[in-house]
Backbone as JSON, one array per atom type, in Angstrom:
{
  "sequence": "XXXXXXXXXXXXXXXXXXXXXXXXXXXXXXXXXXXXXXXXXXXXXXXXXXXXXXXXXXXXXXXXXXXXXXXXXXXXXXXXXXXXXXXXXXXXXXXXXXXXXXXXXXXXXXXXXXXXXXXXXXXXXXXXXXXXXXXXXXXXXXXXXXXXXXXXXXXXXXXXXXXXXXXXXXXXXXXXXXXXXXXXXXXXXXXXXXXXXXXXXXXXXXXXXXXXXXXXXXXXXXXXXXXXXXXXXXXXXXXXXX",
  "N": [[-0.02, 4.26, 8.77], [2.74, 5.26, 6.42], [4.24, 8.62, 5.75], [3.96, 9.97, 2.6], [7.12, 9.92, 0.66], [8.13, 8.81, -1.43], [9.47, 9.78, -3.44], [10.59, 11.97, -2.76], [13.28, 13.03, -2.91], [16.07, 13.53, -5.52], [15.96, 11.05, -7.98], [18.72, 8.9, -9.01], [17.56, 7.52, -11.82], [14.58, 7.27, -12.67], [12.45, 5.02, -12.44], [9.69, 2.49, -14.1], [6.5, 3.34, -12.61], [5.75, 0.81, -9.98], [2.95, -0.6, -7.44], [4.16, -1.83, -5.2], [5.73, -3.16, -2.03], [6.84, -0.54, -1.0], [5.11, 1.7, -1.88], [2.61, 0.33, -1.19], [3.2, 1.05, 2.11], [2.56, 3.53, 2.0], [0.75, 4.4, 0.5], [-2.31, 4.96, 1.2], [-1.59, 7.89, 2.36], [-0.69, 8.63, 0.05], [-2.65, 8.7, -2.1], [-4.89, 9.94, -1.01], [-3.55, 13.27, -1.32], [-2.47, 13.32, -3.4], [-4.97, 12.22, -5.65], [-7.83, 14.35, -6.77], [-10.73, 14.68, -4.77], [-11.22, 12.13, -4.2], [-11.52, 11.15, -1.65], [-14.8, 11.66, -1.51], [-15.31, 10.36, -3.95], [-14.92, 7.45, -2.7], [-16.74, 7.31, -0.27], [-19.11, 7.97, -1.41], [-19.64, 5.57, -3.3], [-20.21, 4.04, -1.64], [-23.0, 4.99, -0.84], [-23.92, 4.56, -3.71], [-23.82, 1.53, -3.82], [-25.55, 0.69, -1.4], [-28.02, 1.13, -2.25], [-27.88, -0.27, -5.24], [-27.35, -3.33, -3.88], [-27.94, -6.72, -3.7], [-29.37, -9.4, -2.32], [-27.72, -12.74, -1.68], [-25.63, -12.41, -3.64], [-22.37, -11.55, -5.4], [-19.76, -8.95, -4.61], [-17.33, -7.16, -6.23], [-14.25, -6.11, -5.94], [-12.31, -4.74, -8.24], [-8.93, -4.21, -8.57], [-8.31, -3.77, -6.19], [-6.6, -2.83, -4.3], [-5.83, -1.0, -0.74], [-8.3, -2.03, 0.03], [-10.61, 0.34, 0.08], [-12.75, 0.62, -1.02], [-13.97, -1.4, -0.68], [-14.42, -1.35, 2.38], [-15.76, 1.06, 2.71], [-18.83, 0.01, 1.18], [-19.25, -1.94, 2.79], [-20.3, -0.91, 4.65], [-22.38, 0.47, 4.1], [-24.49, -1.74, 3.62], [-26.13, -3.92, 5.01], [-25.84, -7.31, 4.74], [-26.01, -10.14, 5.38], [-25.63, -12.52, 3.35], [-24.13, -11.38, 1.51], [-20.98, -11.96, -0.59], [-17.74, -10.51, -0.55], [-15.44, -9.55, -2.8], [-12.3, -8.95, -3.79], [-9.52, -8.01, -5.91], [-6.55, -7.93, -6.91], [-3.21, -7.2, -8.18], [-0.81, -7.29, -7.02], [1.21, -8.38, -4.0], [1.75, -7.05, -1.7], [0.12, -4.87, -1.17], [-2.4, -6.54, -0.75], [-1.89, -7.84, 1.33], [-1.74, -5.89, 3.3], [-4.56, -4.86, 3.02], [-5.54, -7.09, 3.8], [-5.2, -7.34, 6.88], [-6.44, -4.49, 7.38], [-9.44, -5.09, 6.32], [-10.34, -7.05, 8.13], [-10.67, -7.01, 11.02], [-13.33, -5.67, 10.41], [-15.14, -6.47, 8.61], [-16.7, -9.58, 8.33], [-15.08, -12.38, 8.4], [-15.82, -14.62, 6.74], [-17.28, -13.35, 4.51], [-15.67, -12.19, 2.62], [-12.69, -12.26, 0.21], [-10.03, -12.38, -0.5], [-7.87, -12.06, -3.74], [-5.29, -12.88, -5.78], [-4.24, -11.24, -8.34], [-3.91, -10.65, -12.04], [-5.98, -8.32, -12.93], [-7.6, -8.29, -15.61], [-7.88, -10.93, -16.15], [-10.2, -11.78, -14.49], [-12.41, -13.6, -13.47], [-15.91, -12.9, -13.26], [-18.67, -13.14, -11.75], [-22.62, -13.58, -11.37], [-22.52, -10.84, -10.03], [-23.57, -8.39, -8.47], [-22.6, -5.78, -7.89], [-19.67, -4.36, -9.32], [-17.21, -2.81, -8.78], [-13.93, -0.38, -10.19], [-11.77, 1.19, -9.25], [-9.69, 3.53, -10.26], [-7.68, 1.86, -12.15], [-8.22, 0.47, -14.34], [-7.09, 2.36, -16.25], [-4.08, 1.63, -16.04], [-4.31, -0.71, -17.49], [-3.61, -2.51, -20.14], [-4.9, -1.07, -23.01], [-5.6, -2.57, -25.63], [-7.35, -4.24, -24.31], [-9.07, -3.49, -22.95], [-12.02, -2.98, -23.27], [-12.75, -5.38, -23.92], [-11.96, -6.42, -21.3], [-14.76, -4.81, -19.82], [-16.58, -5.41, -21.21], [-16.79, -8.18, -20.18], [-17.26, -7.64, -17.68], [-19.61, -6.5, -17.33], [-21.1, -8.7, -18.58], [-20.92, -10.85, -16.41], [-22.54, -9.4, -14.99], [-25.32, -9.57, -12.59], [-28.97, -8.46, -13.22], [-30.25, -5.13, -12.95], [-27.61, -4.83, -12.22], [-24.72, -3.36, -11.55], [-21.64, -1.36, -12.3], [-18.97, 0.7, -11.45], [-16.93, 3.06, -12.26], [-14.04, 4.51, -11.65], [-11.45, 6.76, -12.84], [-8.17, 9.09, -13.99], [-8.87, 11.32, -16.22], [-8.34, 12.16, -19.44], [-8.47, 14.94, -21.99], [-10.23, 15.55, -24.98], [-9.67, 18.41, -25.91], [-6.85, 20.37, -26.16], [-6.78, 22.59, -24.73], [-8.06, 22.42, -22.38], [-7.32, 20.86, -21.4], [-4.68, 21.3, -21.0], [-5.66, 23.22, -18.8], [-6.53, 21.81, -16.75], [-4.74, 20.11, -15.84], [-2.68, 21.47, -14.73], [-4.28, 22.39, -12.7], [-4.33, 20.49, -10.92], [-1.5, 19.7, -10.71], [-1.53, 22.06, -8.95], [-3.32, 21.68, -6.63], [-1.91, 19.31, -5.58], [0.38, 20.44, -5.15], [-0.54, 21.94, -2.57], [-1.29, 19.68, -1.21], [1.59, 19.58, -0.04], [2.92, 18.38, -1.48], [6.37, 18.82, -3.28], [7.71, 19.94, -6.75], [9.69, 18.61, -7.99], [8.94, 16.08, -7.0], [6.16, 16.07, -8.25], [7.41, 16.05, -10.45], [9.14, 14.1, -10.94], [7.52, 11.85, -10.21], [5.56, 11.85, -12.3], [7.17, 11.3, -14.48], [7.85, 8.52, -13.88], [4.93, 7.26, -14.17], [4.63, 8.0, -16.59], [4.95, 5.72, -18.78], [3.12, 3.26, -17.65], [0.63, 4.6, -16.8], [-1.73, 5.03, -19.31], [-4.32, 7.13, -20.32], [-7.99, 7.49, -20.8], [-10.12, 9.59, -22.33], [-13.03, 11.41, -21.64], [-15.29, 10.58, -23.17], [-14.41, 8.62, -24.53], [-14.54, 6.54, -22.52], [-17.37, 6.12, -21.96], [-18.32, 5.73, -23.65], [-17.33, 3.56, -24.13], [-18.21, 1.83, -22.31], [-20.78, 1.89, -23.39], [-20.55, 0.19, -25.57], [-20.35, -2.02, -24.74], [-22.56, -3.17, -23.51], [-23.79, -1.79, -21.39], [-26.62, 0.54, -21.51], [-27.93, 2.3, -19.9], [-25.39, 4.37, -18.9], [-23.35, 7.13, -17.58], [-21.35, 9.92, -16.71], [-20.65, 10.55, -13.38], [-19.09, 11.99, -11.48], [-16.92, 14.42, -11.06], [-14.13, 15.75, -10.26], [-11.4, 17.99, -11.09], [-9.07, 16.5, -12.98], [-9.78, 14.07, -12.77], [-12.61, 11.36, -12.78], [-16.0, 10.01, -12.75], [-17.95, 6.6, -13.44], [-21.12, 5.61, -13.95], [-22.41, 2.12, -14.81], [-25.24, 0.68, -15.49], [-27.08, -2.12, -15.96], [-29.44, -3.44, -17.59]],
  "CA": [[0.59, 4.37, 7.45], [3.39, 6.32, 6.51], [4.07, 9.39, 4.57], [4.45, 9.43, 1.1], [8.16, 10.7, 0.67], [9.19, 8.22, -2.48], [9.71, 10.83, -5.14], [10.88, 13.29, -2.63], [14.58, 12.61, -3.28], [16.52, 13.25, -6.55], [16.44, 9.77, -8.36], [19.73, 8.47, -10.88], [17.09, 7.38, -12.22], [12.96, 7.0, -12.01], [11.86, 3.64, -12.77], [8.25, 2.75, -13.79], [5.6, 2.67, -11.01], [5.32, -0.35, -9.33], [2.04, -1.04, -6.49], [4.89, -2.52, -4.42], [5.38, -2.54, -0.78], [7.17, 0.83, -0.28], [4.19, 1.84, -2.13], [1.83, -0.19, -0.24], [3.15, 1.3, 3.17], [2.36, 5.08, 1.64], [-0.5, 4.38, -0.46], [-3.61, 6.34, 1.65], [-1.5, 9.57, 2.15], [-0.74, 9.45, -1.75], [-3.79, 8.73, -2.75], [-5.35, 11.21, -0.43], [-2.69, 13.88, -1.59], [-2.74, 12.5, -5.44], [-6.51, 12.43, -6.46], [-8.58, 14.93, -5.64], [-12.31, 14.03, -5.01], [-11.06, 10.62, -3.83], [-13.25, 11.03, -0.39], [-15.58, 11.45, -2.22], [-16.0, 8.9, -5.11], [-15.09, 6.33, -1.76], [-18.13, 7.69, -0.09], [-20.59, 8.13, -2.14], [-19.65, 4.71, -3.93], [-21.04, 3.24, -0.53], [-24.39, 5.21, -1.14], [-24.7, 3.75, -4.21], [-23.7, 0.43, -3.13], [-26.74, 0.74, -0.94], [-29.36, 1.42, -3.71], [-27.91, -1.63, -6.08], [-26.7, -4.85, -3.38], [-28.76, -7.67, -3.87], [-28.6, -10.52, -1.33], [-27.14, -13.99, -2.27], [-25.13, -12.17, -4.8], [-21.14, -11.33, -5.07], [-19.59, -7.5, -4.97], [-15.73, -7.22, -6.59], [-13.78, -4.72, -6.22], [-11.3, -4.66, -9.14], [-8.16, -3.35, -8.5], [-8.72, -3.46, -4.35], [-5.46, -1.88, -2.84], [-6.04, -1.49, 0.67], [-9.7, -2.12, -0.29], [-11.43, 1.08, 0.92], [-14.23, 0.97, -1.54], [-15.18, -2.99, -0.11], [-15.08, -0.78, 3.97], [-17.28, 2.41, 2.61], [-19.68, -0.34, 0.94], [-19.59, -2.61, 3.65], [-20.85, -0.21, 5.67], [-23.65, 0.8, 4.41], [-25.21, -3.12, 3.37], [-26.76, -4.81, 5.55], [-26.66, -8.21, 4.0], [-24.35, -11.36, 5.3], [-25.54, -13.59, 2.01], [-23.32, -10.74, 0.05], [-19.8, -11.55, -0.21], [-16.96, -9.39, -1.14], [-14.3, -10.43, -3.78], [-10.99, -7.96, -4.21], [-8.24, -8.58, -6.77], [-5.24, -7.53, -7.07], [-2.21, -8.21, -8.72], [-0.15, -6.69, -6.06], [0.49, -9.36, -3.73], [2.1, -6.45, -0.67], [-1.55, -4.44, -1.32], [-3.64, -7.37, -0.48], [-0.96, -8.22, 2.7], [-1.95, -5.29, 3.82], [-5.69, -5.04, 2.74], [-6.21, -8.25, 4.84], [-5.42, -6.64, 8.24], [-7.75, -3.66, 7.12], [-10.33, -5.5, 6.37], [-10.35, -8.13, 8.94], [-11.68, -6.06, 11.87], [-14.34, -4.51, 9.93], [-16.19, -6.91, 7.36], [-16.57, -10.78, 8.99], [-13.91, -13.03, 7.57], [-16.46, -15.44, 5.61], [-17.97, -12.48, 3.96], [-14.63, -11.19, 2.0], [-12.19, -13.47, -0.31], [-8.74, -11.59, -1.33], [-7.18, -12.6, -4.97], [-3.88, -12.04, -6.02], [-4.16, -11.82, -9.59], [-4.59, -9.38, -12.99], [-8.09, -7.8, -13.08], [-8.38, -8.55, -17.03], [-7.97, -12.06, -16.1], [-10.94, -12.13, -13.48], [-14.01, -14.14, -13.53], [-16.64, -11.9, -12.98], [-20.1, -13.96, -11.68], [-23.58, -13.36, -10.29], [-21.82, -9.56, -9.38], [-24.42, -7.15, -7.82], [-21.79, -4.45, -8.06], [-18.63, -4.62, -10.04], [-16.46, -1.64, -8.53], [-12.87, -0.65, -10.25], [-11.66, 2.83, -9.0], [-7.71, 4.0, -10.88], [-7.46, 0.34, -11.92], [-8.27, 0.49, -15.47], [-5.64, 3.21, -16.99], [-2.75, 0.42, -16.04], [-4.48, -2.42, -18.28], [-3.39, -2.24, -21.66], [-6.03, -0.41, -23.68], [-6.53, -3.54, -26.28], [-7.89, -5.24, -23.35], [-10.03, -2.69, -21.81], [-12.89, -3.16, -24.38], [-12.99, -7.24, -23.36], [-12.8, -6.83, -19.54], [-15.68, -4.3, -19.47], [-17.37, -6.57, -21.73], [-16.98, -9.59, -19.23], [-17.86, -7.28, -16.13], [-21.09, -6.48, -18.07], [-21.47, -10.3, -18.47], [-20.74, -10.85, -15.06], [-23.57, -8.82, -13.29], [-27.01, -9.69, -12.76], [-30.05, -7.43, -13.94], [-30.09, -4.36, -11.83], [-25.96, -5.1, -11.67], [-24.03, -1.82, -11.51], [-20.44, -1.15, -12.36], [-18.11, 2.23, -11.19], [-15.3, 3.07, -12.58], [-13.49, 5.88, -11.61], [-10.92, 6.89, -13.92], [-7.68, 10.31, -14.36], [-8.74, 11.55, -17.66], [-7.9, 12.71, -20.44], [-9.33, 15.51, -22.48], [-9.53, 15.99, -26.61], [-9.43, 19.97, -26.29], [-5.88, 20.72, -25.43], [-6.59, 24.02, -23.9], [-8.61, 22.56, -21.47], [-6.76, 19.6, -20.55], [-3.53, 22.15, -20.06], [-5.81, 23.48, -17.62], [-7.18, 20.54, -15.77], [-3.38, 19.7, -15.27], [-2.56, 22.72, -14.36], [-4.96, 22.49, -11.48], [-4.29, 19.04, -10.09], [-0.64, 20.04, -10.06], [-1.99, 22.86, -7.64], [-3.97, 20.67, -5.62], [-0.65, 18.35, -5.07], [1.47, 21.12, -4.58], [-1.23, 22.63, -1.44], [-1.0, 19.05, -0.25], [2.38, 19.32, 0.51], [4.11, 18.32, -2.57], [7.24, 19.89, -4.25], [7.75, 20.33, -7.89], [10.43, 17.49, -7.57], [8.14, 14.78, -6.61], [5.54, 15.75, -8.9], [8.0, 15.49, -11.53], [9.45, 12.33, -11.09], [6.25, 10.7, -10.45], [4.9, 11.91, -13.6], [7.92, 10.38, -15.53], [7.51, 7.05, -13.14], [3.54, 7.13, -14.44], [4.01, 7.71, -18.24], [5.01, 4.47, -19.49], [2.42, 2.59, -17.51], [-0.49, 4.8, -17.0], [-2.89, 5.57, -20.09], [-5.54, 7.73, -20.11], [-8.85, 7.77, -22.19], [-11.03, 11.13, -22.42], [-14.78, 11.04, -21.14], [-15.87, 9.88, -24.49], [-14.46, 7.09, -24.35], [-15.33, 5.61, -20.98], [-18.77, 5.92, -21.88], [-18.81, 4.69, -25.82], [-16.76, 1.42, -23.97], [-19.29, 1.31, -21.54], [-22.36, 1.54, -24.01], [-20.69, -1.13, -26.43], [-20.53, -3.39, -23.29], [-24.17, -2.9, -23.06], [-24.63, -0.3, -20.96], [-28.18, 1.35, -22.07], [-27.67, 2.87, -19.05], [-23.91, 4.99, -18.83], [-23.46, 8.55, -17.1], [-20.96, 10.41, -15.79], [-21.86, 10.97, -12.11], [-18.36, 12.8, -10.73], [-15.66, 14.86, -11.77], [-13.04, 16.89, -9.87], [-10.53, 18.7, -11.8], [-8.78, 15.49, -14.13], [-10.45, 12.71, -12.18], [-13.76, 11.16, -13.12], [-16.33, 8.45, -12.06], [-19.31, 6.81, -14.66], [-21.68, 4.06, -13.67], [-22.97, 1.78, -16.0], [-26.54, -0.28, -14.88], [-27.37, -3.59, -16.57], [-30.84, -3.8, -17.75]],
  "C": [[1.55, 5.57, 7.4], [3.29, 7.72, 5.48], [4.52, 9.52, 3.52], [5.81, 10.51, 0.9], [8.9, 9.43, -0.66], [9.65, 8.76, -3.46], [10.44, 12.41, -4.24], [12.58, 13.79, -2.73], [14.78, 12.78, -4.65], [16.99, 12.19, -6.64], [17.27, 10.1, -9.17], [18.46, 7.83, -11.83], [15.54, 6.44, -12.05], [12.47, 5.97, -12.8], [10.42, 3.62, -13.23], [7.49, 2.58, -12.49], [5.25, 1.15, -11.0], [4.33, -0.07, -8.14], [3.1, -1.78, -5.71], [4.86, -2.1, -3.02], [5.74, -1.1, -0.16], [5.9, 1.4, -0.62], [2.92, 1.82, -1.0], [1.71, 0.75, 1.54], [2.55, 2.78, 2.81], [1.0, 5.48, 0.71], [-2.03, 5.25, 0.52], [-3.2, 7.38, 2.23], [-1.27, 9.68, 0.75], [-1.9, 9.26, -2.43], [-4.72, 9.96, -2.59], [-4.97, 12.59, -1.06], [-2.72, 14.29, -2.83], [-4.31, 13.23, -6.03], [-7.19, 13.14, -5.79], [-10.19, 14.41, -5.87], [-12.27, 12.62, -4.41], [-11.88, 10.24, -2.58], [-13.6, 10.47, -0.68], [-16.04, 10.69, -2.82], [-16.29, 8.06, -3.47], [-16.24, 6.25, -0.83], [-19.45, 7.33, -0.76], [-20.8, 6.37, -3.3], [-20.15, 3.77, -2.67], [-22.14, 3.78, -0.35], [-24.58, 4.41, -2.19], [-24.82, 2.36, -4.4], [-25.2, -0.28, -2.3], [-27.94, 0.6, -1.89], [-29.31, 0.0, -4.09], [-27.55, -3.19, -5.07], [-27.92, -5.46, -3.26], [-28.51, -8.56, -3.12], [-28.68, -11.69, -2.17], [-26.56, -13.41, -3.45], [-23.23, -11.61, -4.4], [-20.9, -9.45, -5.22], [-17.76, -7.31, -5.42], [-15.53, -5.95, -6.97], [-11.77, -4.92, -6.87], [-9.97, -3.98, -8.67], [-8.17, -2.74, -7.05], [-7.73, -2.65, -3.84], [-5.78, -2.08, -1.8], [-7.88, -1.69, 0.8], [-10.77, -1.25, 0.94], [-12.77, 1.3, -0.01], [-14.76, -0.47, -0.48], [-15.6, -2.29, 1.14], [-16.46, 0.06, 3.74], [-18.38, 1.59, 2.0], [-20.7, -1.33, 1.95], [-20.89, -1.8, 4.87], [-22.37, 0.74, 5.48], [-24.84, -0.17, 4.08], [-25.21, -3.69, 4.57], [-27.1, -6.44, 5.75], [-25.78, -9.46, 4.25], [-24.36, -11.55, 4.07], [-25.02, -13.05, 1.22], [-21.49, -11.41, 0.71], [-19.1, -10.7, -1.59], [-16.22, -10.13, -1.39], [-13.47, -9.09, -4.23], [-10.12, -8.76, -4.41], [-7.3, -7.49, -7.02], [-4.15, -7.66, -7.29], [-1.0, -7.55, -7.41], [-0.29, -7.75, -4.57], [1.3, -8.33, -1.77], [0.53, -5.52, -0.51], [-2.3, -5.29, -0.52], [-2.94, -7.94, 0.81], [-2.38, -7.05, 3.48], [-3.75, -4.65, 4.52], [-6.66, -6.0, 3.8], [-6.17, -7.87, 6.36], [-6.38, -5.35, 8.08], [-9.16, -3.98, 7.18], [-11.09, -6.33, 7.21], [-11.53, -7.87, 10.05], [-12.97, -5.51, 11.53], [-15.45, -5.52, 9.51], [-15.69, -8.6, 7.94], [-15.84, -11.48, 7.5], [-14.75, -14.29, 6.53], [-17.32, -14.5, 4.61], [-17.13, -11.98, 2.28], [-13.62, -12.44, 1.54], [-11.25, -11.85, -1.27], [-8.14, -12.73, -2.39], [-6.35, -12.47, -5.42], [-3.75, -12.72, -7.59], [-4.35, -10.5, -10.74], [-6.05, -9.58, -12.83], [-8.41, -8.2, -14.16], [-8.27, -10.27, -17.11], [-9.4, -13.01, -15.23], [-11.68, -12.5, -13.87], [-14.82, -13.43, -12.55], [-18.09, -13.03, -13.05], [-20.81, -13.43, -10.54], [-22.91, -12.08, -9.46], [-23.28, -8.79, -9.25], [-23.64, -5.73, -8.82], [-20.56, -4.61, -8.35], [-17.51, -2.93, -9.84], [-14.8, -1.49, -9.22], [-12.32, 0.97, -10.18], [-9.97, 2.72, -9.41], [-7.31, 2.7, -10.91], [-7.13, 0.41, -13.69], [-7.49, 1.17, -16.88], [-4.51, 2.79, -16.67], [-2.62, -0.47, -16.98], [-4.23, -1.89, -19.63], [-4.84, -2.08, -22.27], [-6.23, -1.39, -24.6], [-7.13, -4.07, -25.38], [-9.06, -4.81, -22.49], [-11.64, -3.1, -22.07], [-13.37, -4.83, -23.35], [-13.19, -7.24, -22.03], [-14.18, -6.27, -19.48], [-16.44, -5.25, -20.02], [-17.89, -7.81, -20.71], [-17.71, -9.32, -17.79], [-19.16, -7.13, -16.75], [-21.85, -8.45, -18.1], [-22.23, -10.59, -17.32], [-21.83, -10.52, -13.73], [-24.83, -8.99, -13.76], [-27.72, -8.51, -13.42], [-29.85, -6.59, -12.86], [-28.69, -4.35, -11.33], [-25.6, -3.39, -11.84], [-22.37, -2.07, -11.32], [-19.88, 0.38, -12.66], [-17.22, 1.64, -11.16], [-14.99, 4.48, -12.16], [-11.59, 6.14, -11.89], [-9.55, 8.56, -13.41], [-7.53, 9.86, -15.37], [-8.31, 12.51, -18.38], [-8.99, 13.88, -21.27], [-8.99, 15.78, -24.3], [-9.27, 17.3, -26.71], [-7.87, 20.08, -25.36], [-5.7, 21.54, -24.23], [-7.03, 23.78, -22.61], [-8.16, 21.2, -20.59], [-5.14, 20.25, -20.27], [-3.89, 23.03, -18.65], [-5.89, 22.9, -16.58], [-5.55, 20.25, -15.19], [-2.8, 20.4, -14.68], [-3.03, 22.67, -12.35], [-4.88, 21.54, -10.6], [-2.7, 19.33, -9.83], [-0.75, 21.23, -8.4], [-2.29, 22.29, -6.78], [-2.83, 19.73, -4.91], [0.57, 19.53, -4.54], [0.8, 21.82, -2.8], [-1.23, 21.43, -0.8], [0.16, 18.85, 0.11], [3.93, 18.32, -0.33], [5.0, 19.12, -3.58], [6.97, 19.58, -6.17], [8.71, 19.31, -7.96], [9.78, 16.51, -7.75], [7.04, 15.2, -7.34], [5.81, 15.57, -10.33], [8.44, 14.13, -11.86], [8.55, 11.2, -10.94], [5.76, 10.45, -11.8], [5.74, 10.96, -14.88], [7.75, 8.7, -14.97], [6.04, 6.53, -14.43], [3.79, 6.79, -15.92], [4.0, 6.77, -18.95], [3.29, 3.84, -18.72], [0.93, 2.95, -17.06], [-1.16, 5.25, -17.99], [-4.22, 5.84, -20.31], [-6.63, 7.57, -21.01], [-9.39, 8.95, -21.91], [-12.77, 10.52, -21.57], [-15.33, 9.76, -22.0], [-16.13, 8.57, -24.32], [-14.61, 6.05, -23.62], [-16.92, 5.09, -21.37], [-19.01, 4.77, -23.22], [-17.91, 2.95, -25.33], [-17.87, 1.17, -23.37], [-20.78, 0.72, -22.39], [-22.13, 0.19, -25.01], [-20.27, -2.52, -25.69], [-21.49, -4.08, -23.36], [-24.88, -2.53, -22.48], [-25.59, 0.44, -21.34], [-27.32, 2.08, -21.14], [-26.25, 3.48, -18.37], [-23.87, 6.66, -18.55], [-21.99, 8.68, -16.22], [-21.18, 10.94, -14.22], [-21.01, 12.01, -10.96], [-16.79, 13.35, -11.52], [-15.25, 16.16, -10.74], [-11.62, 17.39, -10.13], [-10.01, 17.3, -12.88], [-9.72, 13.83, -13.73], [-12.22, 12.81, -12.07], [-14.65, 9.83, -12.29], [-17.36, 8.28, -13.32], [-19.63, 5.44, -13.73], [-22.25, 3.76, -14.98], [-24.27, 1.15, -15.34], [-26.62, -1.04, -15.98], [-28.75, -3.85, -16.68], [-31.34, -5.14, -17.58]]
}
């Protein structure tokens, strides 16, 4: 993969973000680069992967990209009778996704979708994964998918989201920003390219606060809703399905 150099150029003018293929080819150094904690969540979302997979049951991972949550989960289940289901409306993502995955996770196991996530049928899900997926979808709609992924998953089901949020105290969300600019500037990004991204982003990414992750989650039907990670603006929550 290459390195992420699309913002490092003065644009005539910065378009919204598109998931497209220049994208696509640069997408796990900007992500890497981008979010911090991202390891992380991808990690540890294959521990708890482990805990909740149920055999004869499905695992979808919302919003797949080069689908590194389906590898880090794959890898720690055990279980042919699970398969894996990644969607994506991005149809250079899931190009790419499919040679990733190929090698790794047996080809009757795994079923790529090229489609919106708030459109997905969500069934018999174990684990309902959607990591920086959900601050794209138009916020009337957010409410209804979670709803349907809640549907969607058996008893003992589990759905992670991991989320860049928002905060209601100004002071402390001028800091949080503050600090993730840092973090992007020590990986090797100018002041340039984290400008023009940011104008790229604003039309089409919207943020919610903690709050509200959770209060969607609980009127899903989440009993069960917790924050479980946070590093500087970026968050994760699971929900469990009684």
């Amino acid at each position: 993969m290459d390195k992420d150099k699309l913002f490092a150029q003065a644009l005539p003018q910065v378009v919204d973000f598109k998931f497209d293929e220049s994208v696509s080819r640069v997408f796990p150094d900007m992500i890497r680069r981008s979010v911090p904690g991202y390891e992380a969540i991808i990690e540890l979302t294959g521990s708890i992967a482990e805990k909740y997979a149920q055999p004869a049951t499905n695992i979808y991972d919302l919003g797949c990209a080069l689908g590194a949550s389906m590898l880090s989960m794959s890898s720690t289940i055990n279980q042919e009778s699970i398969q894996y289901i990644g969607i994506d409306n991005s149809a250079a993502m899931l190009e790419e996704c499919q040679k990733i995955l190929q090698p790794v996770i047996p080809r009757h196991q795994f079923q790529l979708i090229e489609g919106q996530v708030e459109d997905a049928a969500i069934d018999n899900a174990c684990i309902v994964v959607m990591n920086f997926t959900l601050q794209f979808i138009n916020p009337a709609l957010r409410d209804q998918l979670v709803g349907r992924i809640y549907q969607g998953l058996i008893p003992d089901g589990v759905f992670i989201v991991s989320e860049k949020i928002d905060f209601s105290n100004d002071q402390e969300s001028t800091l949080q920003q503050q600090l993730h600019e840092q973090f992007k500037i020590s990986n090797g990004y100018s002041e340039l390219e984290i400008s023009q991204k940011r104008i790229a982003l604003e039309q089409v990414m919207i943020l919610d606060d903690r709050e509200q992750h959770l209060d969607r989650l609980r009127r899903a039907g989440f009993k069960n809703a917790v924050q479980w990670f946070q590093s500087f603006n970026f968050a994760s929550f699971v929900g469990v399905k009684e």
